[in-house]
C-alpha atoms as one frame of an Amber mdcrd trajectory, in Angstrom:
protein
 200.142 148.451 -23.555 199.850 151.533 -25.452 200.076 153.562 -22.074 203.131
 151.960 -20.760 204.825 152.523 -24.744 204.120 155.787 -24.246 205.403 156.228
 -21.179 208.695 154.163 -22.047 209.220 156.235 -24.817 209.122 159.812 -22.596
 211.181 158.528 -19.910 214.060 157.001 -22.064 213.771 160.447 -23.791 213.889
 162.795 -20.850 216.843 160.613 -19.460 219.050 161.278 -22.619 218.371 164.636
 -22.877 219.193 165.758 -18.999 221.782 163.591 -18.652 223.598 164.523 -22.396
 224.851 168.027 -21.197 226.804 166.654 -17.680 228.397 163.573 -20.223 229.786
 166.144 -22.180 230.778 168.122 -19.214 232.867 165.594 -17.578 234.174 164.453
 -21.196 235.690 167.882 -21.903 237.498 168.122 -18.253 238.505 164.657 -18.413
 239.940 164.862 -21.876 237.639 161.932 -23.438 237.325 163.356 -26.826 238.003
 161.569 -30.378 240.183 163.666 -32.316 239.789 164.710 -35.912 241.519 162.003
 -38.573 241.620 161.200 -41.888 238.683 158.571 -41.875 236.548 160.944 -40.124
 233.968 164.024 -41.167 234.219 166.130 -38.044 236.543 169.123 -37.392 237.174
 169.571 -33.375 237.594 167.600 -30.304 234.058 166.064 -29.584 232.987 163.512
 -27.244 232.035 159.684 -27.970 230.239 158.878 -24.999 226.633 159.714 -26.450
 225.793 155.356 -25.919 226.415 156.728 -22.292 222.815 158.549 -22.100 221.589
 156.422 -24.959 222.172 152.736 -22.685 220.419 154.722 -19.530 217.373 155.909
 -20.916 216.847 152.079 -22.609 217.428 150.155 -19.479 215.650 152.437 -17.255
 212.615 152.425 -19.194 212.783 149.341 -20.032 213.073 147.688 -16.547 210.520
 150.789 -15.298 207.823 150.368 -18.048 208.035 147.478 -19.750 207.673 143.669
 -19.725 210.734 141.291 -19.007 208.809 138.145 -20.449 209.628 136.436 -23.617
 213.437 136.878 -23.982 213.500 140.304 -23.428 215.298 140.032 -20.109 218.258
 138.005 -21.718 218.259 140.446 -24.297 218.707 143.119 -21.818 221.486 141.061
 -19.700 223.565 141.000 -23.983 222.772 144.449 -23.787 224.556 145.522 -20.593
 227.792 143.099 -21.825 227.811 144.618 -25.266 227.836 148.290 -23.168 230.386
 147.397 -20.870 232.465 146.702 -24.365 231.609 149.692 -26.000 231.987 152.356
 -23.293 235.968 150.375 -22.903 236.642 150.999 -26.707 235.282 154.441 -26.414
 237.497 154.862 -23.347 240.509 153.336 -24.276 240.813 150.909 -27.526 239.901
 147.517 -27.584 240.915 144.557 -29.784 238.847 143.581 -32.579 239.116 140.120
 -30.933 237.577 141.250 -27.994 234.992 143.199 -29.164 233.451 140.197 -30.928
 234.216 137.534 -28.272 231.680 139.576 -26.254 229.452 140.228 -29.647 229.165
 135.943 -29.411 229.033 135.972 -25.195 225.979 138.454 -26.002 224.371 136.390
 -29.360 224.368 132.955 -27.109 222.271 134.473 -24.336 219.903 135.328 -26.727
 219.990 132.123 -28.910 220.611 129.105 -26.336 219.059 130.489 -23.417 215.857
 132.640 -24.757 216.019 130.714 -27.692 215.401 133.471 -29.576 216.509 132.599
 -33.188 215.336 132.148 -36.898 213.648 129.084 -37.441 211.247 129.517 -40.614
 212.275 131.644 -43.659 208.530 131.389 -44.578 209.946 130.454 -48.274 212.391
 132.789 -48.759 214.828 131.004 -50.739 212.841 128.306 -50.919 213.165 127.444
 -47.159 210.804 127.563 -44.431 211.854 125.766 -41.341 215.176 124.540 -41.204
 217.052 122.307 -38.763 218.546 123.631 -35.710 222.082 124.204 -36.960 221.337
 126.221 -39.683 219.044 128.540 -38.122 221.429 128.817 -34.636 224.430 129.838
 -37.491 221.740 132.503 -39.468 220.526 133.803 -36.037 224.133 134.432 -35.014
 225.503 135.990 -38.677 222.227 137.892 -38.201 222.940 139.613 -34.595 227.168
 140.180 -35.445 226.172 141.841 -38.647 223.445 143.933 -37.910 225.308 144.881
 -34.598 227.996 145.925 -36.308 226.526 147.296 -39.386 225.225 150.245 -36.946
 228.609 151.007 -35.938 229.620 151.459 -39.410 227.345 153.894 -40.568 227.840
 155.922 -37.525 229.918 158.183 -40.046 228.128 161.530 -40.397 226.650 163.697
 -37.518 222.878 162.212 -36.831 222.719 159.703 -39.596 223.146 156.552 -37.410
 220.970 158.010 -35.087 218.072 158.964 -37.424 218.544 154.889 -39.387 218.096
 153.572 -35.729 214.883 155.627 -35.234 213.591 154.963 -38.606 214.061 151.366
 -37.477 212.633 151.125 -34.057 209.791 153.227 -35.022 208.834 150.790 -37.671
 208.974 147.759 -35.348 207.471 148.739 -32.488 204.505 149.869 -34.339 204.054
 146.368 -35.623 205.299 144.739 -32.328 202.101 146.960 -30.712 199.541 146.199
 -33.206 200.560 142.592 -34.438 202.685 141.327 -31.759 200.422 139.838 -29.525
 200.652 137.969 -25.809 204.087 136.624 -27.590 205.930 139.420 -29.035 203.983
 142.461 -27.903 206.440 143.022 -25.438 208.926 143.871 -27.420 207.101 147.138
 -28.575 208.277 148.267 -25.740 212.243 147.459 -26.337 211.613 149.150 -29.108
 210.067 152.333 -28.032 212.635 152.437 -24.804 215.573 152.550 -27.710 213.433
 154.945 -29.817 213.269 157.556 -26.891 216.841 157.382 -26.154 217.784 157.845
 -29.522 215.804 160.851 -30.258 216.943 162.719 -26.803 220.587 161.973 -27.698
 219.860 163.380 -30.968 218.682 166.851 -29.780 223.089 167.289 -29.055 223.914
 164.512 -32.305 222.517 166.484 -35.339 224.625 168.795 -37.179 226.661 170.086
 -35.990 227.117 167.245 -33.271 228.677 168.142 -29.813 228.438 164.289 -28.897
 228.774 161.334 -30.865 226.922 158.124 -30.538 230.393 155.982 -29.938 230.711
 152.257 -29.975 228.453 152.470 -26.733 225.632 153.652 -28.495 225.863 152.086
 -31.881 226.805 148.127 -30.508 224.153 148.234 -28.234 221.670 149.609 -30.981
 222.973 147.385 -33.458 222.209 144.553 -30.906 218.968 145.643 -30.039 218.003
 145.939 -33.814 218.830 142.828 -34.374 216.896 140.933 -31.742 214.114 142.940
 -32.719 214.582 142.281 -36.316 214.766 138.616 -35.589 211.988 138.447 -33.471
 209.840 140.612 -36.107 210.748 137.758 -38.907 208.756 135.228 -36.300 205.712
 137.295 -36.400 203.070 134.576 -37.722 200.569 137.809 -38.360 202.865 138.149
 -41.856 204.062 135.953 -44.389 206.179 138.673 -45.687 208.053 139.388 -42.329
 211.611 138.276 -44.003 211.477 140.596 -46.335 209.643 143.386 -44.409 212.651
 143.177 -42.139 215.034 143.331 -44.917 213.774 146.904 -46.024 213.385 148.126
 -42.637 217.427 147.458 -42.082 217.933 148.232 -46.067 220.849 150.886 -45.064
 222.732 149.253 -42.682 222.727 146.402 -44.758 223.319 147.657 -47.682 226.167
 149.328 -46.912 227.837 146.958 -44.790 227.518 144.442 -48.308 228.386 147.282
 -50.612 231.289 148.419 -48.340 232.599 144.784 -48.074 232.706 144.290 -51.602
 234.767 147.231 -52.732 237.405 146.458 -50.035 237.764 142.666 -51.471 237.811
 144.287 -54.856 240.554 146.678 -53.847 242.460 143.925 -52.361 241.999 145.047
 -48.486 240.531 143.281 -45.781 236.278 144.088 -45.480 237.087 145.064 -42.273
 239.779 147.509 -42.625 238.527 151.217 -42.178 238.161 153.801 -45.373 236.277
 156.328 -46.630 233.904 153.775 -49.269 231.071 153.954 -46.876 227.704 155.399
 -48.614 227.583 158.461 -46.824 231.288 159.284 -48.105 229.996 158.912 -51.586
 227.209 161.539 -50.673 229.320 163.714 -49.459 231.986 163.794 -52.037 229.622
 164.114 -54.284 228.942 168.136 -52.425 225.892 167.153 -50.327 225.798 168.528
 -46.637 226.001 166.201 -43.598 222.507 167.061 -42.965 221.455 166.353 -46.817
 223.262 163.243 -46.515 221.053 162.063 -43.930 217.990 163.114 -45.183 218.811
 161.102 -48.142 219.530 157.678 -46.616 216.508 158.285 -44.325 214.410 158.323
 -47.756 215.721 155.751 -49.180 214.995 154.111 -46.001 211.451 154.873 -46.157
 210.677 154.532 -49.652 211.848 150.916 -49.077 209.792 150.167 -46.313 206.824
 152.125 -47.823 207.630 149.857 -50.920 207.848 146.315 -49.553 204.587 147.246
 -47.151 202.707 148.106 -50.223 203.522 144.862 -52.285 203.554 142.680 -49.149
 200.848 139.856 -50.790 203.831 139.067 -53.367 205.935 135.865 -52.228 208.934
 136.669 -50.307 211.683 135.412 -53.050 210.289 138.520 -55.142 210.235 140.913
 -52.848 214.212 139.738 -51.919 214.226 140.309 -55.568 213.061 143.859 -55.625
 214.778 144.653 -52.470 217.908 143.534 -54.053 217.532 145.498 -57.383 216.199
 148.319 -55.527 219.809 148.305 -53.107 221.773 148.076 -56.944 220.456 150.849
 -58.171 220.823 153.260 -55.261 224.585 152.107 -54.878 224.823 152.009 -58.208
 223.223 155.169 -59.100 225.462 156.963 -56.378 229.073 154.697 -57.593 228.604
 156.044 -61.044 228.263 159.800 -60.142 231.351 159.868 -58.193 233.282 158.105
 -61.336 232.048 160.704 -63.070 233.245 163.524 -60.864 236.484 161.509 -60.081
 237.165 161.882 -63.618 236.480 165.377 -63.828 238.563 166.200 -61.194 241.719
 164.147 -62.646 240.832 166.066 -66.234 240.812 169.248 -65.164 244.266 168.559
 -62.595
C-alpha cells in the first residue's frame, strides 16, 4: 500500500505541474481569464482553470495506482459530474440552481449506491447510530457544505490550496495506518488529491498566475467530504467525529461564521462579500502569504489539539472545538472593530 501511495502521490503531482504551464497558455490566447472586481484580492487578468490540472492528476492516479473497491469508484464517477460543473461555471456562468442540482446528482451516488454515509455519531450529541433518514439527511448537509465550503475560502492566492493539503495529508495518513481492508483504500484518494494540489500550487502561491476555480475547489470540496465521512466510520477511533471536525476546522468555520454575519446584516448567507476570514486578515495589514500561514496554523494547532486529548468523550471535544473556533473569530472580529473605528476617528 505504502508503495502504490507513494507512487499516486508523484504521478498526480508531476501531472499538475507539466500540464499547469500549457492551461495557462491556451487560457491567455483564448481570453479565459477572471477579471479583477470588487469581491476579489487579485490585480490582473489571471486564469481559473487551475481544477483543470488539479481533476487530471486525481483521476489519473487514482484509476493508475489505486484501488476502486469500497465506494471509491462512485466517488470518482460524483467527481467527474461535479468537474464537468465546475469547468462550465469557470467557462461561462452557471446558475446557482444548477450547480447544486449536480452537487445532489453527485451526493446520491455516493449515499444510495456506495452507501457511503454517517450512521453512528459514536455519542456525539448524545447519538450513536441513528435511523436511516437522519443519517441519509446529515450525510448529504455534510457533502453540500463541505463541497462548498472549499469554494468559499478559495479567496486569497494559495490558501484554499494549502487547507486542502493540510486536509488530505491528515487523512490519508490515518486512512494508511488505521484504515484497514475497509477504508485503506481511500489513502490513496487522498494522496492522488494531495499530489495534485501541491503541483498546482507550485503556479497558485503568491503571487498566483492560476487560480484553483470552481473546477478545482467543488471537486476538492467533494472529495474532502467523502473522505471526511468515511474517516468518521473508522471503528480504530472513538473520537473520529470530532477528529474530523478539527481537521475541516477552517472551512467550517468560516462557512458558519460567514453565514451568520450575512443573516445578521440582513443579506442572504449566500450572497457574496468581503466577511470571509481571510478578508478580516487582510484588512487587518497581513500579506496574502501571512494570511495563509495563519489559517494553516490554526489549522494545525487544532488538529494537533484534538489528537492530543483524543481519550476525552466526543461532546467535549465538540466543546473545545467550538470555543476554540469563538475565540479565533472572535479574537480576529474584535481587532478589525477596533481598526474600523480608528479609521472613522481619524476621517
Amino acid at each position: 500500500m505504502l508503495y502504490n501511495s507513494v507512487l499516486s502521490f508523484c504521478w498526480a503531482f508531476l501531472i499538475a505541474v507539466f500540464a499547469i504551464p500549457s492551461i495557462v497558455y491556451v487560457a491567455h490566447i483564448k481570453k479565459l481569464l477572471d477579471e479583477p472586481n470588487v469581491r476579489t484580492v487579485h490585480e490582473s487578468l489571471t486564469p481559473r482553470l487551475g481544477g483543470l490540472a488539479i481533476f487530471a492528476g486525481f483521476m489519473s492516479a487514482l484509476t493508475i495506482f489505486g484501488s476502486l473497491e469500497n465506494g471509491v469508484q462512485q466517488v470518482l464517477a460524483g467527481s467527474i459530474i461535479i468537474f464537468f460543473i465546475g469547468l462550465k461555471d469557470d467557462v461561462v456562468p452557471v446558475s446557482a440552481f444548477k450547480k447544486f442540482f449536480v452537487q445532489v446528482l453527485a451526493a446520491g451516488i455516493v449515499m444510495f449506491v456506495a452507501d457511503i454515509r454517517i450512521s453512528d455519531f459514536k455519542g456525539m450529541l448524545g447519538l450513536y447510530e441513528v435511523e436511516n433518514g437522519i443519517s441519509y439527511v446529515v450525510t448529504f448537509l455534510v457533502i453540500i457544505g463541505i463541497t462548498n465550503a472549499i469554494n468559499l475560502i478559495d479567496g486569497v492566492d494559495g490558501l484554499a490550496g494549502v487547507i486542502v493539503m493540510i486536509i488530505t495529508s491528515t487523512f490519508g495518513v490515518y486512512f494508511y495506518l488505521y484504515g484497514g481492508e475497509l477504508l485503506g483504500g481511500y489513502s490513496y484518494v487522498a494522496f492522488s488529491l494531495l499530489g495534485s494540489v501541491m503541483g498546482f500550487l507550485r503556479y497558485n502561491f503568491h503571487k498566483a498566475i492560476i487560480f484553483m476555480g470552481d473546477t478545482g475547489s467543488l471537486v476538492s470540496g467533494f472529495i474532502l467530504s467523502i473522505l471526511g465521512i468515511q474517516f468518521v466510520r473508522m471503528e480504530a477511533f472513538d473520537a473520529s467525529p470530532s477528529i474530523a471536525i478539527a481537521v475541516l476546522i477552517i472551512p467550517i468555520m468560516d462557512t458558519l461564521r460567514v453565514f451568520l454575519l450575512r443573516i445578521l446584516n440582513g443579506t442572504s448567507p449566500f450572497a457574496p462579500d468581503k466577511n470571509h476570514i481571510h478578508h478580516r486578515l487582510m484588512d487587518l495589514g497581513f500579506s496574502q502569504v501571512m494570511t495563509v500561514f495563519l489559517l494553516a496554523l490554526i489549522n494545525l494547532l487544532a488538529i494537533l489539539g484534538v489528537n492530543i486529548l483524543s481519550n476525552l468523550e466526543n461532546n467535549y471535544l465538540l466543546l473545545l472545538l467550538i470555543g476554540y473556533g469563538f475565540i479565533v473569530t472572535g479574537v480576529i472580529e474584535i481587532f478589525y472593530l477596533r481598526l474600523k473605528r480608528e479609521n472613522a476617528s481619524v476621517q
